[in-house]
C-alpha positions in Angstrom: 26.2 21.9 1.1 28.0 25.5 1.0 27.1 27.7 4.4 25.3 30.4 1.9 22.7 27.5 0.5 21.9 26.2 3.8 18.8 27.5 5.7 18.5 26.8 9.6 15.4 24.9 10.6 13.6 24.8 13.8 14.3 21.7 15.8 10.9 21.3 16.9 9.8 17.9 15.7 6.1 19.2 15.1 7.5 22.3 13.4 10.8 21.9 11.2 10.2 25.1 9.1 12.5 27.6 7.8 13.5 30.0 10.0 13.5 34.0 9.6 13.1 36.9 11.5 13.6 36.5 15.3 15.0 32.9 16.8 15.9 31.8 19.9 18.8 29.5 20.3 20.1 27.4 23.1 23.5 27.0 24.7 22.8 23.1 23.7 23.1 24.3 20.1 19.6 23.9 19.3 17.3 26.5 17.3 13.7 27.6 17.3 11.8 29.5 15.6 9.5 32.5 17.7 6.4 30.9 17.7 7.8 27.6 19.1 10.7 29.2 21.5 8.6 31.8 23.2 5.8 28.3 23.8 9.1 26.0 24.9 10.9 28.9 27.0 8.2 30.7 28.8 8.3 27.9 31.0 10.2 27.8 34.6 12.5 26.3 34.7 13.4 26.3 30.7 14.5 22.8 29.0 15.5 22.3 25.3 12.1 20.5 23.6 14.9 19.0 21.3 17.1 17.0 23.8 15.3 18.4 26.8 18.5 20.0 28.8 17.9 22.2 31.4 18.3 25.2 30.5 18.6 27.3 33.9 21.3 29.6 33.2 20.9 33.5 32.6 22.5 33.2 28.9 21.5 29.4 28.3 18.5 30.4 25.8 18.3 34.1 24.5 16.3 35.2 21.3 17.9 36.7 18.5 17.3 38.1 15.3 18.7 36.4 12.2 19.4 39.0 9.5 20.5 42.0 12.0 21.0 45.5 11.0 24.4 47.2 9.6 24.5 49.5 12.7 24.3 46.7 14.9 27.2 44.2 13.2 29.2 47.5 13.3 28.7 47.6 17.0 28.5 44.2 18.5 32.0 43.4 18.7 34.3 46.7 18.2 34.9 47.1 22.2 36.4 43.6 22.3 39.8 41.7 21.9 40.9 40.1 18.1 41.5 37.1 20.6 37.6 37.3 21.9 36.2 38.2 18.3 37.9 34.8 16.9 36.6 33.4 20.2 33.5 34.3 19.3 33.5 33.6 15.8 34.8 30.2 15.9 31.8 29.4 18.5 29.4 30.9 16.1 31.3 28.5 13.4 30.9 25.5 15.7 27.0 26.3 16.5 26.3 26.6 12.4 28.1 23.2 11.9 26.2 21.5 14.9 22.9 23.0 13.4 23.9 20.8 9.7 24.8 18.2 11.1 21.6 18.4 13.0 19.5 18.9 9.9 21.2 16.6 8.2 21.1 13.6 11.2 17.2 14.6 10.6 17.2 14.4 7.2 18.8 10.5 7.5 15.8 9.5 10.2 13.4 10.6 8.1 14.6 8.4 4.7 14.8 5.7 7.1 11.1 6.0 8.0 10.2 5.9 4.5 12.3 3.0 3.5 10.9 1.5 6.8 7.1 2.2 5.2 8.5 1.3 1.6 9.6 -2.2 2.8 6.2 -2.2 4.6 4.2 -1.9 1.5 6.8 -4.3 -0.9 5.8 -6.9 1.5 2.6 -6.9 1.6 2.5 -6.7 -1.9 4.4 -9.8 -2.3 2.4 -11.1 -0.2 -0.7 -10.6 -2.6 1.2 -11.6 -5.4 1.9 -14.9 -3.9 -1.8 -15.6 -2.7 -2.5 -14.7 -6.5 -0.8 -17.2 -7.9 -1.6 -19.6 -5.3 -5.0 -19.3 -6.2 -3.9 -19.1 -9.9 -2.7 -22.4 -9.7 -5.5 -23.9 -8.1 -7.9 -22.8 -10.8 -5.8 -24.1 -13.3 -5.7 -27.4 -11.8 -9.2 -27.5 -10.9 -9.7 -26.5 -14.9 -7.9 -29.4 -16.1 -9.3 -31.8 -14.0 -12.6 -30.8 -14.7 -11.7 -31.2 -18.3 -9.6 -34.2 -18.1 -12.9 -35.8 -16.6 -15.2 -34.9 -19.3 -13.1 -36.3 -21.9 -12.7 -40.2 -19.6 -16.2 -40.5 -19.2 -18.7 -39.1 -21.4 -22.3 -38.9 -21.1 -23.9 -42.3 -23.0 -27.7 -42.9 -23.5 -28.5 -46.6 -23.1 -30.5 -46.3 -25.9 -29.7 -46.2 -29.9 -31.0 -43.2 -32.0 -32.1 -43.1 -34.9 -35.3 -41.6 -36.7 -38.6 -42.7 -36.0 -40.4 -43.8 -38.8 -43.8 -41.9 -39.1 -46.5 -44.5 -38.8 -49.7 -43.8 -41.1 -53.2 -43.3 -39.6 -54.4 -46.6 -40.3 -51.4 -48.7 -39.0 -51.8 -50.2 -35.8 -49.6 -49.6 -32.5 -46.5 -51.2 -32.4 -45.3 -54.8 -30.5 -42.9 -56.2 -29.0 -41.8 -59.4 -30.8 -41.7 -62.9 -29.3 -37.4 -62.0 -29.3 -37.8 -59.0 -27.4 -35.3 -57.1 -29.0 -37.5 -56.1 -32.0 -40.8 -54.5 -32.8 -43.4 -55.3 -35.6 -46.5 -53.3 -36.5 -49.2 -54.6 -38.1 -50.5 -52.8 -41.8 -53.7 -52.1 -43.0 -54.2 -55.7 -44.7 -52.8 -57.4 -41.4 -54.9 -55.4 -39.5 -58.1 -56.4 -41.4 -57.7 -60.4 -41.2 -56.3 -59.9 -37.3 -59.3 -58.8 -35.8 -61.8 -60.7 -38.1 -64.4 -62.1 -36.1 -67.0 -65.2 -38.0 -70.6 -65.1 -37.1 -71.2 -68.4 -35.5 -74.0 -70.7 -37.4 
């Protein structure tokens, strides 16, 4: 990531936005934005909300603004040394390279969390794959042995069918012969000479 692409985030853990405007930055290279910084450093005596160092010295937190004017970058350093402005430069190199490797430290916890929640979820979807299929496999077995059991022992009658033959109005009710595995009925004619009765003399 090229210096002119990368943005400076606050290191507050409940803020993590962009920063602009007015910052205040910490001689434990940490950066906040305003709203955060003035909260953090209004405090006596002042310690870094990201690694909580004490902060107690006169220049260990100081506010600054980001995108200063022309008259003031013409001004800052022309009373001073080339040995101090290099000094000063390859400090201000050192804090911007702390602040990506910050981000980017930040960055890696946070993928880990979500691999962390992914695994989570993978699991317990596994999990509910394999009680699906458990249960899968039970209601196939319990399928086949309920069909495997209807096809062993069907349901007989103990009794023959057949059609019933329609007996006329005149025909008497039916008997059980003398065998007992028959029956006989007796006709119209039979029935006439059956029941015939002689008037005694």
């Amino acid at each position: 990531m090229s210096a002119s692409k990368f943005t400076l985030l606050c290191n507050s853990n409940k803020c993590r936005s962009k920063l602009s405007g007015f910052t205040w930055v910490t001689a434990c290279s940490h950066v906040f934005c305003d709203q955060h910084g003035s909260e953090a450093f209004s405090r006596t005596p002042a310690t870094c909300p990201a690694c909580s160092s004490m902060l107690s010295g006169k220049l260990d937190v100081f506010r600054i603004e980001l995108a200063p004017s022309e008259q003031y970058k013409a001004m800052v350093l022309v009373r001073l040394q080339p040995e101090t402005v290099l000094e000063i430069s390859h400090k201000a190199l050192d804090f911007w390279a702390t602040s990506v490797l910050t981000f980017n430290f930040y960055i890696l916890q946070v993928l880990e969390e979500y691999k962390r929640r992914h695994n989570e979820v993978l699991e317990r979807l596994n999990e509910q794959n394999r009680q699906y299929q458990k249960l899968q496999g039970l209601l196939d077995s319990l399928r086949m042995h309920t069909l495997g059991k209807g096809e062993k022992d069907p349901i007989s009658h103990p009794f023959t069918t057949g059609l019933v033959k329609q007996r006329s109005p005149h025909s008497s009710p039916s008997f059980p012969a003398p065998e007992g595995d028959r029956f006989f009925s007796l006709g119209p004619e039979n029935a006439k000479t059956f029941f015939q009765f002689s008037t005694p003399t």
